[in-house]
Structure formats: structure tokens, C-alpha cells
FIKOLZA-1660 file (N, C-alpha, C; in steps of 0.1 Angstrom, whole numbers, plus 5000, padded with zeros to 4 digits):
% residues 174
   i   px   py   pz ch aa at
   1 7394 2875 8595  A  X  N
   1 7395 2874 8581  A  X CA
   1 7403 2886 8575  A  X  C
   2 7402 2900 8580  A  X  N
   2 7412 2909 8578  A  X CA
   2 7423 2908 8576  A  X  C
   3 7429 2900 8591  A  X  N
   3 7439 2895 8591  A  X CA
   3 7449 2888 8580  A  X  C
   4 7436 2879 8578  A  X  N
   4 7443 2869 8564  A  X CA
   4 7445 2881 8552  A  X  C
   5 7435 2887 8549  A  X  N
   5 7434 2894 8538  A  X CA
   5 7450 2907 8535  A  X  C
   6 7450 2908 8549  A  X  N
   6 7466 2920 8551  A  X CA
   6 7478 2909 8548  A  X  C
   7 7471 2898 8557  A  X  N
   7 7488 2890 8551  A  X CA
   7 7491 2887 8534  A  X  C
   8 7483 2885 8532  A  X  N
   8 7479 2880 8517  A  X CA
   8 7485 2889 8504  A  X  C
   9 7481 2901 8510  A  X  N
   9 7486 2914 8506  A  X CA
   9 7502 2920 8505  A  X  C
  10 7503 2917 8520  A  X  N
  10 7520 2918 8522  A  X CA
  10 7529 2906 8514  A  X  C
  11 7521 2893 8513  A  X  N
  11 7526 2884 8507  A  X CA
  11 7529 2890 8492  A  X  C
  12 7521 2891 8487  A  X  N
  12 7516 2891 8471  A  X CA
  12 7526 2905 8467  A  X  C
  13 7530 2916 8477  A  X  N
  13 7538 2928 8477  A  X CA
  13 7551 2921 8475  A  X  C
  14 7555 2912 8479  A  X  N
  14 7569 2904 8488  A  X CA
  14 7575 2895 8478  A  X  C
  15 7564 2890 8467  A  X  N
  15 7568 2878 8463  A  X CA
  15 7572 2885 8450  A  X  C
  16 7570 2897 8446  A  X  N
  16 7576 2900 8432  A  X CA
  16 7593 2902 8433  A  X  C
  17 7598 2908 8439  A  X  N
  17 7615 2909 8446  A  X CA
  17 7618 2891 8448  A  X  C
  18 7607 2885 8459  A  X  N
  18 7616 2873 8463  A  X CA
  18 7618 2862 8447  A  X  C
  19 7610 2866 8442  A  X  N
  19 7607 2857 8426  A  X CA
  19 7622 2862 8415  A  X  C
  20 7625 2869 8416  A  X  N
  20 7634 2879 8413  A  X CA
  20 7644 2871 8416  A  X  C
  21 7648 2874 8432  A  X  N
  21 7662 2870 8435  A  X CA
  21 7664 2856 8434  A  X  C
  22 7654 2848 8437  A  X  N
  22 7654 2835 8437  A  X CA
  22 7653 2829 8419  A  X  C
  23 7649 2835 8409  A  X  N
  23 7654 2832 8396  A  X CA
  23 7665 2835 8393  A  X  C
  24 7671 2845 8397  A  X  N
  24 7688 2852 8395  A  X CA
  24 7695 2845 8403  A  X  C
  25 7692 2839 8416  A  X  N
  25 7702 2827 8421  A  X CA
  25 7701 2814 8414  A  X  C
  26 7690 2809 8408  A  X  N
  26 7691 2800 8398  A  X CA
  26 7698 2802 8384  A  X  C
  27 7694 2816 8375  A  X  N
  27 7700 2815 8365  A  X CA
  27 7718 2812 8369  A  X  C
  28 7723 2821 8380  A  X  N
  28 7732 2818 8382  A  X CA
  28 7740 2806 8385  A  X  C
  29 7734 2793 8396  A  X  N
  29 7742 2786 8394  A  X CA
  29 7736 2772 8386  A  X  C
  30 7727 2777 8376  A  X  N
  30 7725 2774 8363  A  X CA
  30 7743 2774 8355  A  X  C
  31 7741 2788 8353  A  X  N
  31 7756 2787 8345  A  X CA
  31 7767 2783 8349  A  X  C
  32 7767 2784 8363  A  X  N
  32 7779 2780 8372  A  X CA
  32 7782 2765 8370  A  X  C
  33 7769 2754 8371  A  X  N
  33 7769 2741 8362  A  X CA
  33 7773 2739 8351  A  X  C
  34 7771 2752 8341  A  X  N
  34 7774 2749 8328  A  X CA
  34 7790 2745 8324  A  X  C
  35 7793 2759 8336  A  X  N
  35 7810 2761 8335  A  X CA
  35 7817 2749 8344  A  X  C
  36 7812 2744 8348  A  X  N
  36 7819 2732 8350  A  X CA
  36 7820 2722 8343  A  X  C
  37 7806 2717 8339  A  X  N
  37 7806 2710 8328  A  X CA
  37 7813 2711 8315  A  X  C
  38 7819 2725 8315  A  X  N
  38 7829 2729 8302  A  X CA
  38 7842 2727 8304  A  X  C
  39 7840 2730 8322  A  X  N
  39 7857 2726 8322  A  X CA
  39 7860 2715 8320  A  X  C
  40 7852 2704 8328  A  X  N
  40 7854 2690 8325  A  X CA
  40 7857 2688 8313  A  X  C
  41 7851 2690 8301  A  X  N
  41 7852 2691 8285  A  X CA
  41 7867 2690 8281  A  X  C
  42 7875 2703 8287  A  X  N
  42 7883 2710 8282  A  X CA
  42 7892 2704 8290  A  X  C
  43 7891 2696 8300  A  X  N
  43 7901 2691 8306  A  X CA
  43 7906 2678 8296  A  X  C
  44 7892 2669 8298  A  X  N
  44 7891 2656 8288  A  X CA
  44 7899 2659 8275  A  X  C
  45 7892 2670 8266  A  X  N
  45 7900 2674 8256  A  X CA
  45 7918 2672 8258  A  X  C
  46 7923 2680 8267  A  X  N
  46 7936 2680 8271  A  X CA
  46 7944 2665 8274  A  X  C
  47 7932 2660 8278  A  X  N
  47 7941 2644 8279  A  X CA
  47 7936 2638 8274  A  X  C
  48 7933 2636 8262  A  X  N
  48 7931 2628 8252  A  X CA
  48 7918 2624 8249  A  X  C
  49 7907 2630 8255  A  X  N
  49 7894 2622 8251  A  X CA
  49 7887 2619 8260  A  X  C
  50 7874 2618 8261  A  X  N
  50 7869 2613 8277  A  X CA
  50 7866 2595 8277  A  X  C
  51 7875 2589 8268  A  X  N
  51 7875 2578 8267  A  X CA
  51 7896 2573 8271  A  X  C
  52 7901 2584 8273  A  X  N
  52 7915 2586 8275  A  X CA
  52 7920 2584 8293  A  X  C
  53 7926 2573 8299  A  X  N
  53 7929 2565 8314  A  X CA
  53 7925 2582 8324  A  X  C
  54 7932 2593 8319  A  X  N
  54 7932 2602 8325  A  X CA
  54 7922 2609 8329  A  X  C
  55 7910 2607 8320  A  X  N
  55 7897 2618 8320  A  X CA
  55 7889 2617 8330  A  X  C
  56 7882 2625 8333  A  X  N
  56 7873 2629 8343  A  X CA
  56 7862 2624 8333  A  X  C
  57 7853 2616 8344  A  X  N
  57 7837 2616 8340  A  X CA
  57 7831 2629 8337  A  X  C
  58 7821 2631 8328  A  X  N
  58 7812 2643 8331  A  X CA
  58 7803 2644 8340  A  X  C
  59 7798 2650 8346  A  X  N
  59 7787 2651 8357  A  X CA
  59 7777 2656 8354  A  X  C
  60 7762 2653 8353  A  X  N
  60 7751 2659 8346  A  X CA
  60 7751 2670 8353  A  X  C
  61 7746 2682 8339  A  X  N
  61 7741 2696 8345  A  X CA
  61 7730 2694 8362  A  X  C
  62 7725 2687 8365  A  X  N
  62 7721 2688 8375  A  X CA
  62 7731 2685 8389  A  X  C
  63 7738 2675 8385  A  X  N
  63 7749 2673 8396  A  X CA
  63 7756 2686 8398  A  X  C
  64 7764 2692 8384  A  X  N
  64 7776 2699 8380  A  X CA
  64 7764 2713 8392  A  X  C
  65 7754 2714 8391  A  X  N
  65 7749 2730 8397  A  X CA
  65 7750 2724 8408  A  X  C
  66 7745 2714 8417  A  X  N
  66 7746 2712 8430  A  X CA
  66 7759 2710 8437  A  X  C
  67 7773 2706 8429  A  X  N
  67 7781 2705 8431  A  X CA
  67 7790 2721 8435  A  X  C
  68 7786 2731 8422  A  X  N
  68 7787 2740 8423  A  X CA
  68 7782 2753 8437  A  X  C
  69 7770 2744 8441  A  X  N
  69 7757 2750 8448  A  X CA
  69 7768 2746 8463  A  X  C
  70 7767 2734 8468  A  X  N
  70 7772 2728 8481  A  X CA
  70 7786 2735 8481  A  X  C
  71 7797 2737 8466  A  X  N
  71 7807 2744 8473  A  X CA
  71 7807 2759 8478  A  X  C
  72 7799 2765 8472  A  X  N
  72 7795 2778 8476  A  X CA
  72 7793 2780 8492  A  X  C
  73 7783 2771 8498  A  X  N
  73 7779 2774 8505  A  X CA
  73 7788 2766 8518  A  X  C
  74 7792 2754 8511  A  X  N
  74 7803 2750 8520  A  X CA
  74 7818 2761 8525  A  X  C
  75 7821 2767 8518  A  X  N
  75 7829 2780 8512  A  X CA
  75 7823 2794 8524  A  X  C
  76 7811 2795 8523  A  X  N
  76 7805 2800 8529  A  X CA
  76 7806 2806 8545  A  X  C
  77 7803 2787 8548  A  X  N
  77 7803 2788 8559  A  X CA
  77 7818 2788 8569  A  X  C
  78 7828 2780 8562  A  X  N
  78 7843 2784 8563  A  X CA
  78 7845 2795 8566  A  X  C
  79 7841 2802 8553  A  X  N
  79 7849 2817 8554  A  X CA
  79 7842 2826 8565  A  X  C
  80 7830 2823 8570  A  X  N
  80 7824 2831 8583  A  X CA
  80 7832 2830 8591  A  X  C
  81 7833 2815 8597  A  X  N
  81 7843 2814 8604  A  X CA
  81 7854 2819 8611  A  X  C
  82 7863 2821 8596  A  X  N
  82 7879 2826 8593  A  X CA
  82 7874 2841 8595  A  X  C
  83 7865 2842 8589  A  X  N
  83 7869 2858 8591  A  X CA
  83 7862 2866 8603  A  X  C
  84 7858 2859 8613  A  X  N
  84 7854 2861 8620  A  X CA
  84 7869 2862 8630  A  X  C
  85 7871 2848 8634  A  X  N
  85 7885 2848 8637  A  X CA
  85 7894 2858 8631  A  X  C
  86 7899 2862 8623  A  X  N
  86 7905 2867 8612  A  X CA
  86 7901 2882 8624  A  X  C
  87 7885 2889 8619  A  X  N
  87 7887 2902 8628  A  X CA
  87 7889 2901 8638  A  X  C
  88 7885 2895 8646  A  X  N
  88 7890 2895 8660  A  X CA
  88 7906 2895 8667  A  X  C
  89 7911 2885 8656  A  X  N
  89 7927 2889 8657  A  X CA
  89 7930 2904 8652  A  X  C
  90 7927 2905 8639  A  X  N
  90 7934 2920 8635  A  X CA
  90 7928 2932 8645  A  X  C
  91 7915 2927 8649  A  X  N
  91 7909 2939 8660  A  X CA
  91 7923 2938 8676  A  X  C
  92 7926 2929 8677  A  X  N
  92 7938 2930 8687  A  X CA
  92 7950 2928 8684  A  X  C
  93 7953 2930 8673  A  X  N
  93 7968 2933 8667  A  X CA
  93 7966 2949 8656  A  X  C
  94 7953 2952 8656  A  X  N
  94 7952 2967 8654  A  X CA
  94 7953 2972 8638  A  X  C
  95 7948 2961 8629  A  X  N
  95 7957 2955 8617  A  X CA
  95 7942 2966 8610  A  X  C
  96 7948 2972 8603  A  X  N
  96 7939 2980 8586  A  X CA
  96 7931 2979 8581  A  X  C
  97 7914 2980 8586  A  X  N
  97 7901 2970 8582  A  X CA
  97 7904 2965 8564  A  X  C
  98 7913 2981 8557  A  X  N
  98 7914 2973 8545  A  X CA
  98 7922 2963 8541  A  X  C
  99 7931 2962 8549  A  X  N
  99 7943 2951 8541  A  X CA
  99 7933 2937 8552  A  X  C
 100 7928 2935 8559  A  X  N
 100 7919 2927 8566  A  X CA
 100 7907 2920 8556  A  X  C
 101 7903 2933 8549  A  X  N
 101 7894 2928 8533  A  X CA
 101 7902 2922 8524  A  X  C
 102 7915 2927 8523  A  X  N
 102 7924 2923 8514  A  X CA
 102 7929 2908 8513  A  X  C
 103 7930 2901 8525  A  X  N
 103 7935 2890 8528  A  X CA
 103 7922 2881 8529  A  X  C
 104 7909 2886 8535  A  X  N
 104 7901 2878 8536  A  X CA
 104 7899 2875 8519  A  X  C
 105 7896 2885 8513  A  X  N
 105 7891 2883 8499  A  X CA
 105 7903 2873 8490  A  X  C
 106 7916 2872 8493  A  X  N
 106 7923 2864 8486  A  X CA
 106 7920 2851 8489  A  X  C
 107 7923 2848 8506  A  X  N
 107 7917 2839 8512  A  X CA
 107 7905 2827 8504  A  X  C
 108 7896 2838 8505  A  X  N
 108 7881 2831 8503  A  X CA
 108 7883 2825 8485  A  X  C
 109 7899 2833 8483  A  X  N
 109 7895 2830 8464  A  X CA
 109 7902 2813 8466  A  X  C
 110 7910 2814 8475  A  X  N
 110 7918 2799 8474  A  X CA
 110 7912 2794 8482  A  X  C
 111 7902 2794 8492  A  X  N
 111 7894 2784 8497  A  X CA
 111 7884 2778 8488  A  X  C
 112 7879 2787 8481  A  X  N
 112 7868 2783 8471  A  X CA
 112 7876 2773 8462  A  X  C
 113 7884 2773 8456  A  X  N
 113 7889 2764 8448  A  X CA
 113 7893 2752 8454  A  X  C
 114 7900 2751 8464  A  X  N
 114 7901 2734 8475  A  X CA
 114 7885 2731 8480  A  X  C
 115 7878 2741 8483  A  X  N
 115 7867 2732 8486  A  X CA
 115 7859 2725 8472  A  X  C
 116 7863 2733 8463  A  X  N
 116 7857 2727 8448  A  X CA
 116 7863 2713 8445  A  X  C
 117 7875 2719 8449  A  X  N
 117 7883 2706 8440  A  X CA
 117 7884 2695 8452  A  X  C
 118 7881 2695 8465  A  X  N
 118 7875 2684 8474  A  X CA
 118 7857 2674 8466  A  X  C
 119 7848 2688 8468  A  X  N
 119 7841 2683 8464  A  X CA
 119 7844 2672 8451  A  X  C
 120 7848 2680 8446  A  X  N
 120 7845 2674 8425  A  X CA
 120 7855 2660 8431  A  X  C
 121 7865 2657 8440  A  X  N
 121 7868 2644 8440  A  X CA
 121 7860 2634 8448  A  X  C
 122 7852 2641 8460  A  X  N
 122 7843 2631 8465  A  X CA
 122 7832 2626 8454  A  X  C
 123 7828 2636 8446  A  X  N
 123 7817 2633 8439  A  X CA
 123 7819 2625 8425  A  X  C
 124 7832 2632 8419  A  X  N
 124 7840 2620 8408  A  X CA
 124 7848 2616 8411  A  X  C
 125 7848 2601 8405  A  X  N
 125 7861 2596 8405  A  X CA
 125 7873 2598 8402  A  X  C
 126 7878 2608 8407  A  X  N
 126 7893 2612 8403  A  X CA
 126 7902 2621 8414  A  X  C
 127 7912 2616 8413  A  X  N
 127 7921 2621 8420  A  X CA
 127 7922 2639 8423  A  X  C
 128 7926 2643 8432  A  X  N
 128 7923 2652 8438  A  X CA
 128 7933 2663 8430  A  X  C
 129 7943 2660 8425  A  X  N
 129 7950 2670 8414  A  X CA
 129 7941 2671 8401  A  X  C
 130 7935 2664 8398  A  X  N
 130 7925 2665 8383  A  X CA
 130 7918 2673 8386  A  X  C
 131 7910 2671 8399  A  X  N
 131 7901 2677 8400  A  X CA
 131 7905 2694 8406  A  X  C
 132 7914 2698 8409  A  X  N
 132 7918 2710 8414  A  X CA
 132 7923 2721 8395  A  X  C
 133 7928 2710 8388  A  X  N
 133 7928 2712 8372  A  X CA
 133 7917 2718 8368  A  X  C
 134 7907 2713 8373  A  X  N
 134 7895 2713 8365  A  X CA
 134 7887 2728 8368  A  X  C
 135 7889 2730 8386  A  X  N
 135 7883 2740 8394  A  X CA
 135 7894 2753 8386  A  X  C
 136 7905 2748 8384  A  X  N
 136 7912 2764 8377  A  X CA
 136 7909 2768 8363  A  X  C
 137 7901 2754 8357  A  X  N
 137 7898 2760 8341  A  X CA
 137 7884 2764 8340  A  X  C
 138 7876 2765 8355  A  X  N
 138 7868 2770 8357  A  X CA
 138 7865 2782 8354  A  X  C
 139 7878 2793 8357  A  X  N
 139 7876 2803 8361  A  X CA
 139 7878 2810 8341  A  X  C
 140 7889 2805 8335  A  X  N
 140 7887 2808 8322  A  X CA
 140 7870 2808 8312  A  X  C
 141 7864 2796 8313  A  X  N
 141 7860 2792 8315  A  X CA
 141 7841 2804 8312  A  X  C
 142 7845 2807 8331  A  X  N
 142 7834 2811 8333  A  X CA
 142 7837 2831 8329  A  X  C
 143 7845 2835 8329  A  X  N
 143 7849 2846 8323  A  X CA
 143 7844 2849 8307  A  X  C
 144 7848 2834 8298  A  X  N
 144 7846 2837 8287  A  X CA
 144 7828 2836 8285  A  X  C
 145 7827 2827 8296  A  X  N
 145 7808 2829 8291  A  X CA
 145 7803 2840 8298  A  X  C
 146 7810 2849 8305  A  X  N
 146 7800 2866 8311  A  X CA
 146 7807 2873 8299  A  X  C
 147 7815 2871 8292  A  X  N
 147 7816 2881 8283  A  X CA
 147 7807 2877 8271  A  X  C
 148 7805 2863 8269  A  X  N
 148 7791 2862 8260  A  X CA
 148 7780 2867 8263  A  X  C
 149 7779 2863 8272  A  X  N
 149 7765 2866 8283  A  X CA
 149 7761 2880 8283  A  X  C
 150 7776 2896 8278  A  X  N
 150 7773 2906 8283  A  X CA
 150 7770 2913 8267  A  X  C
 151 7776 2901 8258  A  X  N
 151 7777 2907 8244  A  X CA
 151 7765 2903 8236  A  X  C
 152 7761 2892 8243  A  X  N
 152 7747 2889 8237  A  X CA
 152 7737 2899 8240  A  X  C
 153 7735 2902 8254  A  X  N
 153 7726 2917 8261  A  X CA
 153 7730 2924 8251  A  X  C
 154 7743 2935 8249  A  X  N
 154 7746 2944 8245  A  X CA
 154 7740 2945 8228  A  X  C
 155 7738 2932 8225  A  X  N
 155 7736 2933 8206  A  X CA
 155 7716 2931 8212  A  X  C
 156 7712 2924 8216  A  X  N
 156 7697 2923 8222  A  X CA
 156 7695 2936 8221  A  X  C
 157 7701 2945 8229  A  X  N
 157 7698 2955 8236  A  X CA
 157 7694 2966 8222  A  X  C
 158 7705 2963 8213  A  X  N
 158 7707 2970 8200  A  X CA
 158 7705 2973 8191  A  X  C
 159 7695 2956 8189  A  X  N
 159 7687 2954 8176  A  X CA
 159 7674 2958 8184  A  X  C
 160 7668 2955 8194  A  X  N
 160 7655 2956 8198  A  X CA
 160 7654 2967 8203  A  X  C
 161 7664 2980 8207  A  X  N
 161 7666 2993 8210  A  X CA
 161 7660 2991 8222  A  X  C
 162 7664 2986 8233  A  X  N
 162 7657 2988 8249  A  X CA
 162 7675 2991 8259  A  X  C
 163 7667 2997 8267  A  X  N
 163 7686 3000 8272  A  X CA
 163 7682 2995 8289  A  X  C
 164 7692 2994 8290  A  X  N
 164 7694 2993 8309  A  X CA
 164 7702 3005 8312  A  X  C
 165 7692 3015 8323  A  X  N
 165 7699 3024 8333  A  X CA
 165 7711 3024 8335  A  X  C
 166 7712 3015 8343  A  X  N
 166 7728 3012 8348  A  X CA
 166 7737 3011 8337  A  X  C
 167 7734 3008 8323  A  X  N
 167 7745 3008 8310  A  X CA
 167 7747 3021 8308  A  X  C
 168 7734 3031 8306  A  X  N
 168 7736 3047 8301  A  X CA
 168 7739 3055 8309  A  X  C
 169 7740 3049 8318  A  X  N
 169 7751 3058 8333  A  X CA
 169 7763 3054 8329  A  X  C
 170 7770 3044 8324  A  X  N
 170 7780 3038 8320  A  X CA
 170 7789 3045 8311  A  X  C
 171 7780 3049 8303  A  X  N
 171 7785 3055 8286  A  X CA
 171 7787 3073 8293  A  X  C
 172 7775 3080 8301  A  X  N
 172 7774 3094 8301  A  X CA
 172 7789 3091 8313  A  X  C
 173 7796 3086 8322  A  X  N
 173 7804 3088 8333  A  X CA
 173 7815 3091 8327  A  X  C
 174 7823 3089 8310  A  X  N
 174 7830 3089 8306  A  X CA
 174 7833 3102 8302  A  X  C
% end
């Protein structure tokens, strides 16, 4: 019965961090759906309407995060791969661990985008240029909502006077 009682304990210790990360990977590709769903929008807008020969279907927020979710991880597991291969080559051509970061990290930015825009055509109906359209107004897109996202905090933060550490490290480093 100790036994149970120590695990229970380590659990109950464990589950405030794992509750944490596991809502912050949700809120995340929470939004990550949203920003899809916007691109789609803005795409439709662009050609005429989503009643216009050209337009993309919308995909419900729950598709749009899973779609988001599978490229990630589809992305993921690629990029292990590559860059695995990747050091192993530069480890025997003797190649600059940083320009090795340099190229993986470009890499992974244009893999992420063909695997999106694969996905978004297996999953909608549209041709594989719309959908690579849609994966680049993503990125506008998702920029303009972390700058909401950081300006909304920042005014929160302002009216209700509570600060985050890591901001007033921000302000004193200057």
C-alpha cells in the first residue's frame, strides 16, 4: 500500500508541469487551426468568394488543427531523418556544426510548407498550387495573430498591473 501511496504522490508532483505543457501544446495548435482557417479565408477572398470555381473549401477548426497537428509531426519525422543523414555527411566532409544548423533550419522551413501543402490537398479538394497559396498566407497570417496575442497580454498585463519576469528582464537589459 506504500507503494501505491509514493506513486500517487510522484504522480500528483508530475501532473502539474505535464497539465501545463499539454494545454500549451493545445492552445497552440488551437491557433495554428485558427491560422489556417484564416488563410483559407483570405485566399477565397482573393478569388472571388468561396462560392468563386477557384476557392478552397473551409475546413472545420477541428480538421484545420489536426491537419496542422499531422503536418507537424509528419515534418518531424522527415526532418530526423534528413538531419540525421545531413550530420553524418557534414561529420565526413568536416562541414561547420553552424552552417549545418543553418541549412537544416532552412530546410525544415521548406519542408514544412510542401508537407502542408500535400496534406491540405489530400484533405481538400484542390489542387496542389492552391493549396501551397494557402500554406504561404499562413505564415502572414500567423504573425499577425502573435502580435495580437502579445498586445493583448501586454494591455492585460497593464490594466490589471501583473507583470511576467521574463518581460521585466526585457525592459531592465536595455
Amino acid at each position: 500500500m506504500t507503494d501505491f501511496n509514493e506513486l500517487l504522490l510522484q504522480v500528483r508532483a508530475q501532473a502539474g508541469p505535464l497539465c501545463m505543457v499539454l494545454a500549451t501544446f493545445l492552445v497552440i495548435v488551437l491557433a495554428l487551426g485558427v491560422v489556417l482557417r484564416t488563410a483559407c479565408s483570405v485566399y477565397n477572398g482573393l478569388v472571388g468568394g468561396r462560392e468563386a470555381s477557384a476557392a478552397v473549401p473551409m475546413p472545420s477548426l477541428g480538421g484545420a488543427m489536426l491537419m496542422m497537428f499531422l503536418s507537424f509531426v509528419l515534418t518531424f519525422v522527415v526532418l530526423f531523418a534528413l538531419v540525421w543523414a545531413a550530420t553524418a555527411l557534414a561529420l565526413s566532409i568536416q562541414l561547420n556544426p553552424s552552417e549545418l544548423m543553418l541549412y537544416s533550419g532552412l530546410g525544415s522551413t521548406v519542408l514544412y510548407f510542401v508537407v502542408l501543402s500535400i496534406l491540405l490537398a489530400l484533405f481538400l479538394p484542390a489542387p496542389i498550387f492552391r493549396t501551397f497559396i494557402i500554406a504561404v498566407l499562413c505564415v502572414p497570417v500567423g504573425i499577425l495573430l502573435c502580435v495580437l496575442f502579445f498586445g493583448l497580454l501586454w494591455l492585460a498585463s497593464t490594466v490589471f498591473n501583473f507583470t511576467f519576469p521574463a518581460f521585466e528582464h526585457l525592459r531592465t537589459a536595455r
